[in-house]
Backbone bond lengths (Angstrom), bond angles and torsions (degrees), N, CA, C in turn:
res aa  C-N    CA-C-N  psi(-1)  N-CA   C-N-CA  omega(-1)  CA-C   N-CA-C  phi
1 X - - - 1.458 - - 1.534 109.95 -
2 X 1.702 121.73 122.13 1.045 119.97 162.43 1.689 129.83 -34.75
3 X 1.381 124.80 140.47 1.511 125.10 178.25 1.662 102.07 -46.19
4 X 0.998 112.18 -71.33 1.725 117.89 -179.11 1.571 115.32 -38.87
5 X 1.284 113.65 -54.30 1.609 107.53 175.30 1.629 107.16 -63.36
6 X 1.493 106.61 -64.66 1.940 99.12 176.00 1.607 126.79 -32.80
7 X 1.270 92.20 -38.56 1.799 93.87 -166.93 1.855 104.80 -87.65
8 X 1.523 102.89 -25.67 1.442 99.86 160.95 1.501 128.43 -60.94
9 X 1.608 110.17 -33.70 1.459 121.54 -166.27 1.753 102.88 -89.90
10 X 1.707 108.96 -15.77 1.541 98.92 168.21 2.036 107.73 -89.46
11 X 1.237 116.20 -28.31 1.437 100.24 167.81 1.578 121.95 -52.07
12 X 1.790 115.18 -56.93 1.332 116.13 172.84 1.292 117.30 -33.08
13 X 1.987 114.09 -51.62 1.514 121.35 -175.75 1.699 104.29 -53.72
14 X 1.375 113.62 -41.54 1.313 114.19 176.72 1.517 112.42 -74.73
15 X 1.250 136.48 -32.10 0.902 111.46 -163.59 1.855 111.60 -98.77
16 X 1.181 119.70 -2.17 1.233 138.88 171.89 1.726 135.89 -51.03
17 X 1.692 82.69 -41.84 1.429 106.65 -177.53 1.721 122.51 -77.80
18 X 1.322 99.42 -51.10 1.761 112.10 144.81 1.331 150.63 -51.70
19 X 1.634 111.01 -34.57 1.257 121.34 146.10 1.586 118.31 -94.51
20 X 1.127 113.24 10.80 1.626 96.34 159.37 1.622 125.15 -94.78
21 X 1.467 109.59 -27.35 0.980 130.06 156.71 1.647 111.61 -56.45
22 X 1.270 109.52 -88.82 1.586 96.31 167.18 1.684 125.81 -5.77
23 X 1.446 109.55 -75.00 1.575 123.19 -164.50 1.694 106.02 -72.86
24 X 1.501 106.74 -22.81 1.712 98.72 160.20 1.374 124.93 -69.36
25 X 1.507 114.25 -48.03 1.550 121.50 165.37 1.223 106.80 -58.54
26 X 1.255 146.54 -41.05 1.320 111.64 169.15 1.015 128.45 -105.16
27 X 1.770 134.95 19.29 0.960 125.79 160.73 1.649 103.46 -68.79
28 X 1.725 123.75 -41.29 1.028 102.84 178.49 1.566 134.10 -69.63
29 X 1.189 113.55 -1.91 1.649 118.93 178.87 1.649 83.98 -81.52
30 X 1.394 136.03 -74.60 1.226 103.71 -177.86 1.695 142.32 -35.55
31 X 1.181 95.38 -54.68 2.033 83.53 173.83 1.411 111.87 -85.28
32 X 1.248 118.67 6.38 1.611 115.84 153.22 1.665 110.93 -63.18
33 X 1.626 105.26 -40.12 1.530 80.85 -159.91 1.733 101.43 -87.73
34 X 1.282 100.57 -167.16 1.167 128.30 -163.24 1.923 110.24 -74.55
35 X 0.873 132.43 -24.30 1.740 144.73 152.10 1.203 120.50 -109.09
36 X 1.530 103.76 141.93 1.502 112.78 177.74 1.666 102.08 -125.55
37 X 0.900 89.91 104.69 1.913 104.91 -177.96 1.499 118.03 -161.50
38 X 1.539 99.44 155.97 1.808 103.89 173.98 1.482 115.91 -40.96
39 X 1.539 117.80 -48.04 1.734 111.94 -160.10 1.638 83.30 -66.44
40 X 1.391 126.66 -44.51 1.911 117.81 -152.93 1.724 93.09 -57.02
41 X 1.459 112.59 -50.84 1.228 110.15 -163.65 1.632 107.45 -72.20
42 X 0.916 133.30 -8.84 1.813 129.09 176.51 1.391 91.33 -116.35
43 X 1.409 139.79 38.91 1.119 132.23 142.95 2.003 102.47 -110.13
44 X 1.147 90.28 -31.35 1.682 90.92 168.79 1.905 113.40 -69.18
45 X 0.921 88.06 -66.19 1.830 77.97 178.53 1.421 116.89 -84.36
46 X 1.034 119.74 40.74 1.855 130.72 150.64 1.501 92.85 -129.55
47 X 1.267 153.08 -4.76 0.860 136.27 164.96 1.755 127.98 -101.86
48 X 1.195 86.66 -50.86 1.599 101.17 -165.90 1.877 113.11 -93.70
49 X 1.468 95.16 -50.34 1.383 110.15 -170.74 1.461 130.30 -58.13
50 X 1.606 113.16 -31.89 1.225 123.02 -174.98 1.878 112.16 -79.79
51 X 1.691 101.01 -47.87 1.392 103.22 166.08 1.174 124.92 -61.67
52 X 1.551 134.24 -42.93 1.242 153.35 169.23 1.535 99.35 -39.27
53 X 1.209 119.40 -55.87 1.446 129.63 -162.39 1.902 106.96 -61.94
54 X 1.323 84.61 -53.83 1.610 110.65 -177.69 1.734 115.57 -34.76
55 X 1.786 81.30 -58.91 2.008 102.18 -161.66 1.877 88.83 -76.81
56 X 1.012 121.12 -46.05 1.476 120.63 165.27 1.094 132.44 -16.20
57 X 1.619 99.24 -98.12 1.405 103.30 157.99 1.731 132.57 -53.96
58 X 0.974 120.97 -40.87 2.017 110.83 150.69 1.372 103.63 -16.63
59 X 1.620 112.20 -58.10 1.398 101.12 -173.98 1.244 133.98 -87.80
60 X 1.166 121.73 -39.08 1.343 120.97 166.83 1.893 124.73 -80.57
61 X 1.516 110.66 -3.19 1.074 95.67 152.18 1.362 117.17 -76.18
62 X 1.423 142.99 -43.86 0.897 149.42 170.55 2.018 127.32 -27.54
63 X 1.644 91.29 -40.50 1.390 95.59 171.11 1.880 114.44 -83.79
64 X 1.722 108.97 -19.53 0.973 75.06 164.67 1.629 147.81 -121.74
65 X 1.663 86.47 42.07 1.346 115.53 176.53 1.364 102.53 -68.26
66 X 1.354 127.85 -31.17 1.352 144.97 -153.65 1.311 82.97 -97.61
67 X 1.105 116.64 -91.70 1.828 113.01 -165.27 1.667 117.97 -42.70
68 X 1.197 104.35 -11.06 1.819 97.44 167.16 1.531 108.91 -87.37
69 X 1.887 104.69 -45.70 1.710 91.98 -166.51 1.452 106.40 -71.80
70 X 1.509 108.82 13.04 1.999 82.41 -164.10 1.543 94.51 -125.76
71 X 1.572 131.94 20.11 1.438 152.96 -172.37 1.127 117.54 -137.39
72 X 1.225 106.22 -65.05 1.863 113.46 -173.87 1.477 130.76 -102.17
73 X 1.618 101.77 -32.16 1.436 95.62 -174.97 1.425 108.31 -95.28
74 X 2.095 127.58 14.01 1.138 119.02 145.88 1.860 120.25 -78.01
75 X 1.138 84.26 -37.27 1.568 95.35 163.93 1.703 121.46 -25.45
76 X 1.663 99.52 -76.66 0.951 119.67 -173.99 1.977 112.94 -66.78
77 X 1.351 123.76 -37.20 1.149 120.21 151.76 1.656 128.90 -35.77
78 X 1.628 100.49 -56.12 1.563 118.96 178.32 1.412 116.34 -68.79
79 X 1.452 115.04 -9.02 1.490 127.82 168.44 1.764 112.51 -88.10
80 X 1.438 114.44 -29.17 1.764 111.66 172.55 1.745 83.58 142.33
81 X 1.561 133.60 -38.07 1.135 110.09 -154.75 1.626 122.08 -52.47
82 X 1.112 139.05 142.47 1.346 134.72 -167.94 1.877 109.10 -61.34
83 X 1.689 116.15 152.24 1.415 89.31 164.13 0.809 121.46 -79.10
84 X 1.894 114.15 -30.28 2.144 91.56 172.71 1.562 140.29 -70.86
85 X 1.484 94.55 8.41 1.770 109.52 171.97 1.697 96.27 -64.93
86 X 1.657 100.58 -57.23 1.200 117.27 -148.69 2.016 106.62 -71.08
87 X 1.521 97.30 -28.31 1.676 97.40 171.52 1.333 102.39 -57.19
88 X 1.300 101.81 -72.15 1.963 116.36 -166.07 1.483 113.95 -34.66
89 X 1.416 108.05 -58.16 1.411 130.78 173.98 1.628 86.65 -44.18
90 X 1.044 154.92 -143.12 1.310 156.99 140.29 1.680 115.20 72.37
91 X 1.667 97.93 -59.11 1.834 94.76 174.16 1.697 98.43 -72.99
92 X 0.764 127.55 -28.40 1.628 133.94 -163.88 1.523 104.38 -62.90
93 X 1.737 103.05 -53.80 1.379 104.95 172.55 1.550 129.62 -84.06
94 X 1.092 102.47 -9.01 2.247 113.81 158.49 1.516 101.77 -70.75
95 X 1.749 120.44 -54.24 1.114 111.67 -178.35 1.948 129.26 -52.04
96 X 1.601 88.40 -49.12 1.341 91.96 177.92 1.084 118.58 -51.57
97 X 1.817 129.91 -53.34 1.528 142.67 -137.02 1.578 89.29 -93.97
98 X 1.139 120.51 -15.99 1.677 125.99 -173.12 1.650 92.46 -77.12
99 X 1.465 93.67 -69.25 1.725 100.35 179.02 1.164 94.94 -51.75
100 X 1.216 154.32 -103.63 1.756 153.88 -83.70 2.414 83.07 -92.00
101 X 0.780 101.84 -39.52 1.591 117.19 -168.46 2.141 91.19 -64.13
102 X 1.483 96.36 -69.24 1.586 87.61 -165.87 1.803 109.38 -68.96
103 X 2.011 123.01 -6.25 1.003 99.41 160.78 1.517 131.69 -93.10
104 X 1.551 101.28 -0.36 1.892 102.25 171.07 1.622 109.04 -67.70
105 X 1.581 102.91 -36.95 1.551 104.67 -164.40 1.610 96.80 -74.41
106 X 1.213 129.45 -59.33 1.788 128.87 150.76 1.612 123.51 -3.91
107 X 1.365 100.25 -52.97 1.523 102.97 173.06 1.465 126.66 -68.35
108 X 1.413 102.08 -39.83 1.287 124.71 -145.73 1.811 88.46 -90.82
109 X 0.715 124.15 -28.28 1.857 147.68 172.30 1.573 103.63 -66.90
110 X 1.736 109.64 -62.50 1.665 92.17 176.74 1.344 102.86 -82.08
111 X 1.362 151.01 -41.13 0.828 132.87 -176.35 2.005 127.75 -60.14
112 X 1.193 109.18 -26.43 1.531 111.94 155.97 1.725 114.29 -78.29
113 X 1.316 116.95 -26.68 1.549 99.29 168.79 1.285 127.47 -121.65
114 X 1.653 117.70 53.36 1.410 127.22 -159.45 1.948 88.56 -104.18
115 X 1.510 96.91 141.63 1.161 131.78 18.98 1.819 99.58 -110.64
116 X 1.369 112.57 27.81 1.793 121.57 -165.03 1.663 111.26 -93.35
117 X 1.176 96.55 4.31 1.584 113.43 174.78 1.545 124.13 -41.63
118 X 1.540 118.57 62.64 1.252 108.41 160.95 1.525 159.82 -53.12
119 X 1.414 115.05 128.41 1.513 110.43 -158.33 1.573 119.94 -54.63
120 X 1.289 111.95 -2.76 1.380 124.89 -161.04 1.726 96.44 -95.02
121 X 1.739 123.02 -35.83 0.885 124.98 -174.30 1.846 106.86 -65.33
122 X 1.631 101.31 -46.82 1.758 101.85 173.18 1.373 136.34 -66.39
123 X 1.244 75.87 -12.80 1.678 94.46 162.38 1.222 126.25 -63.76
124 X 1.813 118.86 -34.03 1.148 114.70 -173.80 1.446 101.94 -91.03
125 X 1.607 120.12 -19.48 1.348 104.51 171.64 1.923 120.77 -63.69
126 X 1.037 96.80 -40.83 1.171 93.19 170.33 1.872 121.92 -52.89
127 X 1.462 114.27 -36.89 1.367 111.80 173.56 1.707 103.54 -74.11
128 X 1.176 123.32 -8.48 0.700 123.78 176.13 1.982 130.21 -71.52
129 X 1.134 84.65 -43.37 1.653 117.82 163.00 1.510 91.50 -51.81
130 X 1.214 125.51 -94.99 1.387 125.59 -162.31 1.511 120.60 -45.00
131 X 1.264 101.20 -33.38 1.716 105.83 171.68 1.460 102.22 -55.62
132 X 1.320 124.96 -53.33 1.384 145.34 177.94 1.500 106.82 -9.53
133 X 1.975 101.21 -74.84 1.222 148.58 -143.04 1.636 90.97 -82.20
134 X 1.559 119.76 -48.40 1.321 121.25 -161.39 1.556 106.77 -75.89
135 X 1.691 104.05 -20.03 1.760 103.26 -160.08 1.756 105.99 -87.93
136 X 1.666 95.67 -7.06 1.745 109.50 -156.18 2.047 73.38 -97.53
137 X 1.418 109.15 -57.90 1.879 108.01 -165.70 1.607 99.14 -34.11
138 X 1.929 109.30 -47.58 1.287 101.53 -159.39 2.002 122.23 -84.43
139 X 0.979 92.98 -31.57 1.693 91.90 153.65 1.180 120.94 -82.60
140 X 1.502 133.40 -1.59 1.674 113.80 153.53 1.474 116.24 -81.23
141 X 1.131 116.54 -26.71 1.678 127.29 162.69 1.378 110.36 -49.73
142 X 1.378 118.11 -59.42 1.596 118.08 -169.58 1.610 101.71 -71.96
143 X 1.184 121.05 -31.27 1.908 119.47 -151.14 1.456 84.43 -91.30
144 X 1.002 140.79 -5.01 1.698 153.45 -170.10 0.986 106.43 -89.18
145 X 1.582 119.97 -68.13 1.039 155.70 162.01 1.914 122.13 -19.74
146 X 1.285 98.52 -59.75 1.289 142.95 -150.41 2.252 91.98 -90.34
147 X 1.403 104.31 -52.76 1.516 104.93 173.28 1.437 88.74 -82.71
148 X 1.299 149.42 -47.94 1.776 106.06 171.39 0.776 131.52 -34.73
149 X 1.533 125.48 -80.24 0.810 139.19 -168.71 1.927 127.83 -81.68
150 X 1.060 104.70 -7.85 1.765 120.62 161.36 1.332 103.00 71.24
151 X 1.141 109.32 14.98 1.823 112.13 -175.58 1.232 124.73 -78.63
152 X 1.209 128.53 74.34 1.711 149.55 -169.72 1.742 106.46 -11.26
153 X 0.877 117.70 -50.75 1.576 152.44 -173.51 1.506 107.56 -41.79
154 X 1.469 93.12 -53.40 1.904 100.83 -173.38 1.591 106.74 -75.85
155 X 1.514 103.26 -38.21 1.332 90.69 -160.57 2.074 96.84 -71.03
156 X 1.397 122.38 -30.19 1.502 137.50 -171.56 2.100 87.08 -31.56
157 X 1.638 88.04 -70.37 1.475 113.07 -139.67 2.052 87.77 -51.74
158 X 1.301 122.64 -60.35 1.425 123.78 175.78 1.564 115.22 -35.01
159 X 1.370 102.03 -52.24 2.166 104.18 -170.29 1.531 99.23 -75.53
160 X 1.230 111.97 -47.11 1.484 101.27 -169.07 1.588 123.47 -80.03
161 X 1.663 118.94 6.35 0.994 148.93 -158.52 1.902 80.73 -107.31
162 X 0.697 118.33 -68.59 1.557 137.81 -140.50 2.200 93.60 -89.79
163 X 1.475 124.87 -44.25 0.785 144.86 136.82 1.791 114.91 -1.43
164 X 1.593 84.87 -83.01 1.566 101.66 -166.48 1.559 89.79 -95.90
165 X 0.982 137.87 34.78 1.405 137.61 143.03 2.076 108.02 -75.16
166 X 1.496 92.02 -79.46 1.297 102.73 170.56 1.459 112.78 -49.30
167 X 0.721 153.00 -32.77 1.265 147.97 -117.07 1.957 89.54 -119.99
168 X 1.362 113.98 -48.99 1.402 118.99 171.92 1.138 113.39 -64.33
169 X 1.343 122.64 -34.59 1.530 132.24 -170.85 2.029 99.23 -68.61
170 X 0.753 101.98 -65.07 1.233 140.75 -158.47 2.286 87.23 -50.58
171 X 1.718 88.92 -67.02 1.535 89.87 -179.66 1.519 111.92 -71.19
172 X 1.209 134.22 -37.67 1.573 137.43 153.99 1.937 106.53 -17.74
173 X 1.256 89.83 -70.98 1.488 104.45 -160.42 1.675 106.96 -62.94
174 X 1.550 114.53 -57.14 1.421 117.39 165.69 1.779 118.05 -32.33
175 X 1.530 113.79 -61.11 1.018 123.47 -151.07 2.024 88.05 -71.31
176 X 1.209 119.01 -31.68 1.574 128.04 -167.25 1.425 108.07 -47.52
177 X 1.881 97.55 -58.23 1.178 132.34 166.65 1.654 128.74 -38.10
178 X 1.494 111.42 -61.25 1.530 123.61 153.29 1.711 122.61 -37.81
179 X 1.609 103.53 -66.04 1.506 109.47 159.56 1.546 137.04 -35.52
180 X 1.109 88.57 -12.60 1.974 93.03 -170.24 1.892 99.70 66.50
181 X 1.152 112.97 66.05 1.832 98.42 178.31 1.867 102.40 -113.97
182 X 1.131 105.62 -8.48 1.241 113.91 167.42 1.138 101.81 100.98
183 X 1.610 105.92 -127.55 1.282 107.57 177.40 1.718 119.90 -104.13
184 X 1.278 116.82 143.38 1.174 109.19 170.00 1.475 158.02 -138.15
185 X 1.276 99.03 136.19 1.879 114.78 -138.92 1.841 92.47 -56.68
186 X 1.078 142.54 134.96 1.131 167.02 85.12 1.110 144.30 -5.55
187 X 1.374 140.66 57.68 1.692 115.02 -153.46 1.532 82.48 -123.16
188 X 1.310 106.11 177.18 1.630 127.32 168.01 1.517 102.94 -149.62
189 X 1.128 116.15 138.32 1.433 141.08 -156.75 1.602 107.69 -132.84
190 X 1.650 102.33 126.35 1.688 111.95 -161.05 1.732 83.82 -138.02
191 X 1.373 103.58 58.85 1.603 84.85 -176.38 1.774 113.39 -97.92
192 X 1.258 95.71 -3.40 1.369 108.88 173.62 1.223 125.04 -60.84
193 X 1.615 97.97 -43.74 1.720 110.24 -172.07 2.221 94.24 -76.73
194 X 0.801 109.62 -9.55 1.894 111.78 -144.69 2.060 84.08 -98.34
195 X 1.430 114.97 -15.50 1.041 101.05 166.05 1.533 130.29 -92.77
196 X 1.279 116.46 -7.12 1.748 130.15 149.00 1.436 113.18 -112.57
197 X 1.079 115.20 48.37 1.628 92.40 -172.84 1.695 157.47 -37.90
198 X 1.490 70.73 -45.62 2.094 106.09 159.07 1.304 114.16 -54.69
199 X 1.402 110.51 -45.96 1.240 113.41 179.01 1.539 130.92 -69.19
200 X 1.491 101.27 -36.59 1.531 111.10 -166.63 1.172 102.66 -105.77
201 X 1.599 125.49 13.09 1.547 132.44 155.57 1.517 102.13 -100.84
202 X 0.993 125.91 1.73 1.707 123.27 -167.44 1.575 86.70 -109.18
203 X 1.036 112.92 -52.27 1.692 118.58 153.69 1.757 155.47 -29.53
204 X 1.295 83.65 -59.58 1.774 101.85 148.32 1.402 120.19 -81.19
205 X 1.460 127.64 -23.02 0.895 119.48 -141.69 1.932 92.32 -97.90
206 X 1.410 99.91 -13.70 2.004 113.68 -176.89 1.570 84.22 -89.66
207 X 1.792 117.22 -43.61 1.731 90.43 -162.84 1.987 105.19 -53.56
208 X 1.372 94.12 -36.25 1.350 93.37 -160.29 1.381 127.54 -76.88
209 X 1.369 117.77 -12.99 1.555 133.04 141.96 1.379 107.19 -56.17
210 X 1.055 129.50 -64.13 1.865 125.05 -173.70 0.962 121.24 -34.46
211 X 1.915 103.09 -40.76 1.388 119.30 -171.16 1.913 97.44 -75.36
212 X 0.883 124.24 -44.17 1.717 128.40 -168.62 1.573 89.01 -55.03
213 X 1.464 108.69 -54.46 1.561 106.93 -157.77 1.833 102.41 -69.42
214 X 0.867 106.48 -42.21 1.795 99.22 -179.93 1.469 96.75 -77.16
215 X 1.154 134.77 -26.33 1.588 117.11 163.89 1.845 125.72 -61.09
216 X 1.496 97.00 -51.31 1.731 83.24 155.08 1.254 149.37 -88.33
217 X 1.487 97.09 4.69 1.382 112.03 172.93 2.057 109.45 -70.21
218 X 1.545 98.49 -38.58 1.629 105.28 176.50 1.564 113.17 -81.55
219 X 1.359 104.00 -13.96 1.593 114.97 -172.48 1.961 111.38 -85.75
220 X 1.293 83.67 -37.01 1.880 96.66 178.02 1.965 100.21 -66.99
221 X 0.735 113.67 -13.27 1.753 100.68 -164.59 1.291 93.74 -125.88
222 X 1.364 138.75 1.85 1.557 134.83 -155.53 1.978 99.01 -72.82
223 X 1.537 79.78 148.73 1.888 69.75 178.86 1.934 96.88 -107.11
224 X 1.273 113.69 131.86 1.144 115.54 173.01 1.542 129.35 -74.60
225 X 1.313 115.53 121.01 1.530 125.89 -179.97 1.309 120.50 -109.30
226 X 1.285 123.81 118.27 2.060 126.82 -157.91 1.911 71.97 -103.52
């Protein structure tokens, strides 16, 4: 399989797991509630769906940054592939699944609030993206980290971090669902960063290089264990 098709078919794998989850939880808040019509359903995906999607995937891309470096991409080292195939290959697929993730939730945002679609709302998808990017930099650092140095500890604090992310979301939303509460609105709010913006993208944007560079700095010397 060509590089381009493979590394496409591991974003989909990534990006699948987060929006399937997503689009089950809220398909069921829809036929939970009480109408089944166009306005209910474009009040769900301008409301619920795009953030939902967002805080989601943060998390479950994140785990499966972990389940590749600590399964496959020794694998694939211990087979001949180079490690800097295997870094690059890697930012390519955080980049993509970040992008392909903050443009479903993007769509799904103007398309539930068209034609009232404020620029302020895409805005947060876009901070949203970077949250994406920063949550995937920082568990490839630790899961990196973690096969150096074999220290049980690092890898704990990332899964069970990431874990009980979903895991609240997940029982929140169920239990909403059970209740008869209908549907429910979701937002996440980056208004902090939106008052320097330049700045606090000039900002994330060094943490999240630092993080690449101390990731291949542990990745270039790693000793491989099948």
């Amino acid at each position: 399989m060509k590089r381009g098709k493979r590394i496409l078919k591991i974003v989909w794998e990534d990006l699948w797991v987060g929006l399937g989850l997503v689009l089950v939880l809220c398909a069921a808040q829809f036929f939970r509630s009480s109408q089944w019509d166009l306005e209910r359903l474009k009040e769900l995906m301008g409301s619920s769906f795009p953030d939902s999607l967002i805080l989601v995937s943060a998390v479950t891309l994140t785990l499966m940054i972990y389940s590749r470096y600590s399964v496959y991409e020794p694998l694939k080292i211990f087979m001949g592939y180079t490690r800097k195939n295997v870094f690059w290959d890697m930012q390519l697929v955080k980049l993509l699944s970040a992008f392909f993730a903050a443009l479903i939730s993007g769509g799904a945002l103007v398309l539930g609030g068209w034609p009232l679609t404020a620029w302020e709302d895409l805005s947060l998808v876009f901070w949203g993206f970077v949250l994406m990017l920063l949550t995937q930099g920082v568990e490839e650092l630790l899961t990196i980290l973690y096969l150096k140095t074999r220290k049980q500890w690092i890898a704990l604090i990332a899964i069970v971090a990431a874990c009980a992310a979903i895991g609240g979301f997940v029982g929140y939303s169920a239990m909403a669902v059970i209740d008869g509460k209908g549907l429910i609105e979701i937002r996440i709010s980056f208004l902090f960063l939106q008052e320097n913006p330049l700045l606090w993208l000039v900002f994330l944007a060094a943490v999240y290089c630092l993080m690449g560079y101390f990731s291949w700095k542990l990745l270039k010397n790693l000793e491989v264990r099948i």
